[in-house]
C-alpha positions as CSV (number, residue, x, y, z in Angstrom):
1,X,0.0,0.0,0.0
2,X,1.5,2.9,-1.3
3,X,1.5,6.6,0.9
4,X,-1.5,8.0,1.3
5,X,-0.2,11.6,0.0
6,X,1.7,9.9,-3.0
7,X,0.4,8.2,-6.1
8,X,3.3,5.8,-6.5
9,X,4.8,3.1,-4.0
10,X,7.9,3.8,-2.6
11,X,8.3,-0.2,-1.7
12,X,9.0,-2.8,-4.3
13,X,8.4,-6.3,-3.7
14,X,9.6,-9.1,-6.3
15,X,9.3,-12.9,-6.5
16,X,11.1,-14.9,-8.9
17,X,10.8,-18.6,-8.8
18,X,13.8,-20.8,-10.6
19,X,12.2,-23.4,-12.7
20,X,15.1,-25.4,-12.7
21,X,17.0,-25.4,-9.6
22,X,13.0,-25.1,-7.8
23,X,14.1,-22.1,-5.5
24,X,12.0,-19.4,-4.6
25,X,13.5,-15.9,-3.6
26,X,11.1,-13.3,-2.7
27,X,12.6,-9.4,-2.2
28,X,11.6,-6.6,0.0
29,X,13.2,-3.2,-0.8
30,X,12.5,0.2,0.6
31,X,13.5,3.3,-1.2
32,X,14.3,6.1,0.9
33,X,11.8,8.4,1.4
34,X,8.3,7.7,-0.6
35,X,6.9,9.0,-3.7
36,X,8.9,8.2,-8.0
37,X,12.0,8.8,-5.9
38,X,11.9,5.8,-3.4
39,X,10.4,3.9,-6.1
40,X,13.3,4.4,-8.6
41,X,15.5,3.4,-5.8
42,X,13.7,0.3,-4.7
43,X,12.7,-1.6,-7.7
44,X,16.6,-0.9,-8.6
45,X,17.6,-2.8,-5.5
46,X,15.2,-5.2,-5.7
47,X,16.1,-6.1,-9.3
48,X,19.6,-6.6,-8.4
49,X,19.0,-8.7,-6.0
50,X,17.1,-11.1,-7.7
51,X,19.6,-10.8,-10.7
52,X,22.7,-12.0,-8.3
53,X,20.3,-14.6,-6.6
54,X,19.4,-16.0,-10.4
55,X,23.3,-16.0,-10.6
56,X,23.8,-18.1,-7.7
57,X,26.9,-15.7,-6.3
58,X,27.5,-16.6,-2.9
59,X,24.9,-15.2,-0.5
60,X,26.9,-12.8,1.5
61,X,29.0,-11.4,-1.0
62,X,26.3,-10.4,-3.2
63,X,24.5,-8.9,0.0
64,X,27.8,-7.2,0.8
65,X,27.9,-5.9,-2.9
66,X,24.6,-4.4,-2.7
67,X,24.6,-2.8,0.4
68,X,28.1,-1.1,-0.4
69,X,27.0,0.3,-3.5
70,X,24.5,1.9,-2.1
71,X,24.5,5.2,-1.3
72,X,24.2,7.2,2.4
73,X,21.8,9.8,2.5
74,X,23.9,12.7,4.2
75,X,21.8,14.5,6.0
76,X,19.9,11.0,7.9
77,X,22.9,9.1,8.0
78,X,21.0,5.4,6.5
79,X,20.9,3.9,3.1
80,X,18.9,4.7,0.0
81,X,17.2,2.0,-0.1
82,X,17.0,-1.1,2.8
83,X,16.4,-4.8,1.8
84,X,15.1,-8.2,2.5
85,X,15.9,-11.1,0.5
86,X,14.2,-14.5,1.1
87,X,15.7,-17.8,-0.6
88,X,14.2,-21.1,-0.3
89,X,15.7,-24.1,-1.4
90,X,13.6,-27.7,-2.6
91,X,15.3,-29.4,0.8
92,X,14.1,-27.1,2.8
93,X,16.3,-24.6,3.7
94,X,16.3,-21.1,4.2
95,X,19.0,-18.3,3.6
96,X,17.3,-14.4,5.0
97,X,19.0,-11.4,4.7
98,X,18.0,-8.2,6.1
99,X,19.9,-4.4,6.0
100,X,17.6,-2.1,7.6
101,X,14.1,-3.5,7.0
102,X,12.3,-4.6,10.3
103,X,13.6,-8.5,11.7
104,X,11.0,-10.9,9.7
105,X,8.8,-12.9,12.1
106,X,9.3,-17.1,11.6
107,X,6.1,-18.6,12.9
108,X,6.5,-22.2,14.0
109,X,3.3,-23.8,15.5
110,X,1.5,-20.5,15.2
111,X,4.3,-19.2,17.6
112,X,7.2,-16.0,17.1
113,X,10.4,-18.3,16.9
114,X,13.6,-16.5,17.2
115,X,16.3,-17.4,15.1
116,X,20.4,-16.9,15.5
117,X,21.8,-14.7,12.6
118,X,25.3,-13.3,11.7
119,X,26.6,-9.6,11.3
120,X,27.8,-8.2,8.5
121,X,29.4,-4.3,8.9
122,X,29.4,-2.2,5.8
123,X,33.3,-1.6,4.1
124,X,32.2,2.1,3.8
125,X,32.1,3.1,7.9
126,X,29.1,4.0,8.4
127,X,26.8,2.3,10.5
128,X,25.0,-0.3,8.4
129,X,24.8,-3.5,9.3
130,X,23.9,-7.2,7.2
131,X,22.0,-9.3,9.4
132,X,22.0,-13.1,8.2
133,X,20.4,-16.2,8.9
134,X,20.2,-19.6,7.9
135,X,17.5,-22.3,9.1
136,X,15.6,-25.5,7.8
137,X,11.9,-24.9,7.7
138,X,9.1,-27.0,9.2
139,X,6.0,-28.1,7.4
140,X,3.2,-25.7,8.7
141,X,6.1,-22.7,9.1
142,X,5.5,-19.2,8.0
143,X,7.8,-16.5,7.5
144,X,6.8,-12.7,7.7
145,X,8.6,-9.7,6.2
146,X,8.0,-6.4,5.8
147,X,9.2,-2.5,5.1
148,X,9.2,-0.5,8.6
149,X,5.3,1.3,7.6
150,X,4.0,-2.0,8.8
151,X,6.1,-1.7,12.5
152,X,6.1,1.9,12.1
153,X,2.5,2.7,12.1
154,X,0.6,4.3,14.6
155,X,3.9,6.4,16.0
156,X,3.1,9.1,17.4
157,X,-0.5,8.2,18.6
158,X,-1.7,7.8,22.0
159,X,-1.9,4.4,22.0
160,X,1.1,3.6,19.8
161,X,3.8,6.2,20.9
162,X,6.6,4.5,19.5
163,X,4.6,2.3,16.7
164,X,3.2,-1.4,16.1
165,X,6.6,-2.5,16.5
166,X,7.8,-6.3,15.5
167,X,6.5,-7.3,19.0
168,X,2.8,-5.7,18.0
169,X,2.7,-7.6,15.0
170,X,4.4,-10.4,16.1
171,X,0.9,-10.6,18.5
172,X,-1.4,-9.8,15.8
173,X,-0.7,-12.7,13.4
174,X,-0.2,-15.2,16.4
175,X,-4.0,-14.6,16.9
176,X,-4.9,-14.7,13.5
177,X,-3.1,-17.9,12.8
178,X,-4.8,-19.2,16.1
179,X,-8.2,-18.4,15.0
180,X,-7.1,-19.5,11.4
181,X,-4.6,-22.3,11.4
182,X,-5.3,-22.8,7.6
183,X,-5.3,-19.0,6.5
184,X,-3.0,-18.7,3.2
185,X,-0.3,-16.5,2.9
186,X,-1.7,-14.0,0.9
187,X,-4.7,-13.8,3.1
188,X,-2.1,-13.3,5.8
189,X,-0.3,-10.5,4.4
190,X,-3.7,-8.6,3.4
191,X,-4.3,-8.6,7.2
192,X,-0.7,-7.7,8.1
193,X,-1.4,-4.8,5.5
194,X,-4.9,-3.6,7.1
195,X,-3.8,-4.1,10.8
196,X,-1.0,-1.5,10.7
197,X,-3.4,0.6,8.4
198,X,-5.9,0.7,11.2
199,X,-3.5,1.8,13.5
200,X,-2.7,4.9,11.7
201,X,-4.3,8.1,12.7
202,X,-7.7,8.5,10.5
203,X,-6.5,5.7,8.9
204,X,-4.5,6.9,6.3
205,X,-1.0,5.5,5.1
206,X,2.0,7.5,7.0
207,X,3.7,5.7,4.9
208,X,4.3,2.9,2.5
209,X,3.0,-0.4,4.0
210,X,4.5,-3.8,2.6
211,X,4.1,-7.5,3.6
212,X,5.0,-10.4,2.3
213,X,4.6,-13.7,4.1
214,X,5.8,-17.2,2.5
215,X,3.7,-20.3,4.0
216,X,5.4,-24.2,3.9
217,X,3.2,-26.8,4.0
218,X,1.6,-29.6,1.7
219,X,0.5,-28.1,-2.0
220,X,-3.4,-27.4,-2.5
221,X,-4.7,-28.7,-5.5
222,X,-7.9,-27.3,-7.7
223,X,-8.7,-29.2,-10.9
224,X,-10.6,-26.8,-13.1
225,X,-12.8,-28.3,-15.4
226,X,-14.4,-26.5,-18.6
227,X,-16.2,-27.5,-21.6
228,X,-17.2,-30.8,-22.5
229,X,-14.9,-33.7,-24.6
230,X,-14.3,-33.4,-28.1
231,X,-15.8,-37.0,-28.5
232,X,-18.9,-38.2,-26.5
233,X,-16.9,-41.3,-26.0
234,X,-14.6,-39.7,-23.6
235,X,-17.3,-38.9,-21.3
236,X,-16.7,-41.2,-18.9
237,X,-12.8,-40.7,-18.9
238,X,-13.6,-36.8,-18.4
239,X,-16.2,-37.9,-15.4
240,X,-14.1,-40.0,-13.7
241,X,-10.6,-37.6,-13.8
242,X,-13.3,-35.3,-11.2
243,X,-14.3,-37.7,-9.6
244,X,-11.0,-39.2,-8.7
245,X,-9.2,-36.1,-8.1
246,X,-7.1,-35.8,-4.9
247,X,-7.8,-32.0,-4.5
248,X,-10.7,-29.3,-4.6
249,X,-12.7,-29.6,-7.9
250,X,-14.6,-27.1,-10.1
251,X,-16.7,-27.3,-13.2
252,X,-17.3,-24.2,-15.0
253,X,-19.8,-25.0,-17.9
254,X,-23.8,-26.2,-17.5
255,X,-23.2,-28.7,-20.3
256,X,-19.7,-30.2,-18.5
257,X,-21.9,-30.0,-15.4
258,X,-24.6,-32.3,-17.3
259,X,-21.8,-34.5,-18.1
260,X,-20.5,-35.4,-15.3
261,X,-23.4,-35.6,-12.9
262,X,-25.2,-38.3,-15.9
263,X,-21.9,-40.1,-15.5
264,X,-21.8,-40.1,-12.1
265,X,-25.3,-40.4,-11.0
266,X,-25.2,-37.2,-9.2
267,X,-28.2,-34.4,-8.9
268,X,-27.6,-30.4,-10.1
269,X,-29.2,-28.1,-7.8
270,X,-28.7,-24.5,-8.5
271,X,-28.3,-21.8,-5.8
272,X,-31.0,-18.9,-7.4
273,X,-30.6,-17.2,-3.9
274,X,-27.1,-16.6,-2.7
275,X,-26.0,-14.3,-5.9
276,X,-29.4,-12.9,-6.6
277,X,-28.1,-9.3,-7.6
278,X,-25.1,-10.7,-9.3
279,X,-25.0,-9.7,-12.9
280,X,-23.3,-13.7,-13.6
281,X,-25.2,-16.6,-13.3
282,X,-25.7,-18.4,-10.1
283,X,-23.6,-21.6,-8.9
284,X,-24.7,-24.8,-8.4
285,X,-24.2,-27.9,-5.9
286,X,-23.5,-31.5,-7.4
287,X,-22.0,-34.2,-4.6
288,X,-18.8,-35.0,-4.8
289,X,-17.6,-31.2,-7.0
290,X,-16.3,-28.2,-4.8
291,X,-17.8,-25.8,-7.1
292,X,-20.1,-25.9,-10.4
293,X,-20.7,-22.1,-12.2
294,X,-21.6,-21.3,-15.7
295,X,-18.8,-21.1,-18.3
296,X,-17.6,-18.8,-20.9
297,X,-19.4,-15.6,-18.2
298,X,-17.8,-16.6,-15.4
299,X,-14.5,-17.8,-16.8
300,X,-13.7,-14.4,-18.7
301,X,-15.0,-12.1,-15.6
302,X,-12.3,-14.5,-13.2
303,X,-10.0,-13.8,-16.0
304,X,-10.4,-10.3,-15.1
305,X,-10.3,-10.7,-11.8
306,X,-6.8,-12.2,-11.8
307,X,-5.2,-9.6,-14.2
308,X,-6.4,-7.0,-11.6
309,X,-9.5,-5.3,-12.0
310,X,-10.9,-4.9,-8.5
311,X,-13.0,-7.2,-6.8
312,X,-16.7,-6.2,-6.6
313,X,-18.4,-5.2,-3.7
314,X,-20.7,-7.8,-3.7
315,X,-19.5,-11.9,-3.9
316,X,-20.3,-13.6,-7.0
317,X,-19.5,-17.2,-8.8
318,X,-16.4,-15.7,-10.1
319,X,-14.9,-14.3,-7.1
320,X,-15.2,-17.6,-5.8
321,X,-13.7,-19.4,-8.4
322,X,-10.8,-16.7,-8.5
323,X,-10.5,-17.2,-4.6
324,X,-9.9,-20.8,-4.6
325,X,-7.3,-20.7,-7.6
326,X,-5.6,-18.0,-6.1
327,X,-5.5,-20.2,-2.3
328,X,-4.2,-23.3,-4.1
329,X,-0.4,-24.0,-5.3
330,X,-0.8,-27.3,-8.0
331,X,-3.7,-25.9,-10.7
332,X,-4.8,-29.2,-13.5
333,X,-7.1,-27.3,-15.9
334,X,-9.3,-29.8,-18.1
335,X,-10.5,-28.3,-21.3
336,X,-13.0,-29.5,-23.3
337,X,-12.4,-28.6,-27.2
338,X,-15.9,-29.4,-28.3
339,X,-17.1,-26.2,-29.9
340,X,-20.0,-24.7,-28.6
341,X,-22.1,-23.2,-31.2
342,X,-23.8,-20.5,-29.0
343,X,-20.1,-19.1,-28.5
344,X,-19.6,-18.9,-32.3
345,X,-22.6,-16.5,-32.7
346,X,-20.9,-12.8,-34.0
347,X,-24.2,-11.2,-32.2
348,X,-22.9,-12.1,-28.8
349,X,-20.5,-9.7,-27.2
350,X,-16.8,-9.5,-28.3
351,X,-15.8,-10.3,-24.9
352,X,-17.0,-13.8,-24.9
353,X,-14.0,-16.1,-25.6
354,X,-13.5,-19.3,-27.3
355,X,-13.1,-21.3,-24.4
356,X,-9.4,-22.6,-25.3
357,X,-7.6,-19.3,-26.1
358,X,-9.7,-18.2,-22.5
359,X,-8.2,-21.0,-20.7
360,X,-4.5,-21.1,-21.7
361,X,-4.6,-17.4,-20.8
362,X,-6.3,-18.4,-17.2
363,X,-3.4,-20.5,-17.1
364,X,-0.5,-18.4,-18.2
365,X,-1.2,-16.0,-16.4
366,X,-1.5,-18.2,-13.2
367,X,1.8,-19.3,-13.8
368,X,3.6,-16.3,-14.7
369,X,2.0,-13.7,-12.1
370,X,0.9,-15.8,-9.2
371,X,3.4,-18.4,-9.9
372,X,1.4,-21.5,-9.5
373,X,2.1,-25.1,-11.0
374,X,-0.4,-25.4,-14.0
375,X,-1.0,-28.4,-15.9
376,X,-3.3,-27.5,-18.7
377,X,-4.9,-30.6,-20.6
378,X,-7.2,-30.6,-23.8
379,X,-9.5,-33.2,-23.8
């Protein structure tokens, strides 16, 4: 969340996930001051970070390099821009380095866990300082990091004199994870976001207010089903890939829904109620499916919903089905590639997709922005 008196954020927060080696390093920089300025300064430092990371450099020395070539801001005496990097390795482990953002919180069995790091003085004299650690994480582990608006907000106030602090928010995501136990990461880090928010004065950004959190635990899995088989003779096949599915399922499609609940044996009952202002069609129940919504409709508006366009005020079938991508990390989308002759019709609005070229967009863009693991099948 960017300043409330600036129209650009003055944090920059990047994830880049190696395809090959299977690491994941999330960064955290914060520009000096707020506004184009801080900006320019972070996504610099940010960038470079991940670009030594990619380079596998030696973790220290690249975090040495970066820091020293840096600049001091004179007249405050600290860095242009501070830093977190985050790397995670497939066994496990985990390498954290911090120069002047907040200390990240590790929460181990919902519990603040504090972990040993080293020190690391800047070559230039001033008084910066690397702080590093190195740990093995635990299934059901979450790690917290964020830019000093988060810890920061609320100084000055009455009730927060000196801020949230680490300690503060250290408290707040204890209770949220004990209310919670399952809440995803990036439900996590909205909260983190709107907790320090509420503690500012009117409510209004003081400053720029990042969080990232990272969440290890056992992949979710959605299979997202849409459209029905080229050939009626894979019917059955296409019936029985739901029904055997270790994971959350959807179908997005009346006819796929028909499908499947004639192969299966199962009833359709639609909800007429739930969504009854929604400008989409309504969802429906079958036993045995997670989710069943309309097709082409709902797929383009979660489509939307995904590249950014904000949420609506009101729940409908597609913010559900965006939801439930969006909480789960291994994504199996089952196209149909039987055309559908209504979708053919040039009358119909231009916004209405054929349903392949929709869903390999779904799932690029899953992949690329949210980075998910996709598996996209034509059937």
């Amino acid at each position: 969340m960017r300043k409330a008196s600036e129209h650009t954020a003055g944090d920059a927060f990047m994830v880049h996930k190696d395809t090959v080696g299977k690491r994941l390093i999330a960064v955290l920089s914060d520009g000096l001051g707020s506004g184009v300025k801080a900006n320019i300064l972070a996504n610099m430092t940010a960038r470079m970070a991940i670009k030594f990371a990619e380079a596998e450099t030696d973790f220290v020395h690249y975090a040495k390099i970066i820091m020293n070539s840096l600049p001091v801001c004179q007249a405050r005496k600290i860095s242009y821009a501070t830093f977190t990097v985050v790397d995670c390795r497939p066994d496990g482990s985990v390498q954290i380095v911090e120069q002047g953002n907040p200390p990240f919180i590790l929460l181990r069995k919902g519990v603040p866990l504090e972990i040993p790091f080293q020190e690391y003085s800047s070559e230039q004299g001033d008084h910066r300082k690397l702080r590093v650690y190195r740990f093995h994480t635990q299934a059901e582990d979450r790690i917290l990091f964020f830019s000093d608006g988060v810890t920061e907000s609320g100084m000055g106030s009455a009730t927060y004199p000196l801020g949230w602090r680490n300690k503060g928010c250290a408290g707040f995501t204890t209770k949220l994870i004990g209310e919670q136990p399952s809440m995803s990461a990036r439900q996590l880090a909205e909260q983190v976001v709107r907790g320090a928010l509420c503690r500012e004065p009117e409510r209004k950004a003081y400053d720029d207010i990042t969080c990232g959190v990272l969440y290890f635990r056992t992949p979710r899995k959605t299979l997202l089903a849409s459209g029905p088989p080229f050939s009626e003779k894979r019917d059955a096949e296409y019936a029985e890939t739901i029904r055997s599915f270790d994971g959350h399922t959807i179908i997005s499609g009346g006819t796929s829904a028909e499908i499947v609940a004639r192969e299966l044996k199962a009833e359709i009952t639609t909800d007429l109620f739930r969504f009854r202002r929604s400008t989409l069609p309504p969802i429906s129940m079958m036993e045995g499916v997670g989710l069943v919504t309309e097709g082409i409709l709902t797929l383009t508006e979660t489509f939307n919903l995904l590249e950014g366009k904000p949420r609506p005020l009101r729940e409908n079938a597609a913010v559900l089905l965006t939801d439930q991508l969006l909480n789960s990390d291994v994504i199996h989308i089952l196209a149909g590639t039987k055309i559908n002759q209504a979708h053919q019709d040039p009358t119909l609005p231009m916004e209405l997709e054929i349903r392949r070229s929709l869903m390999r967009r779904i799932a690029g863009l899953l992949e690329d922005r949210y980075f998910k693991e996709v598996k996209l099948e034509f059937i």
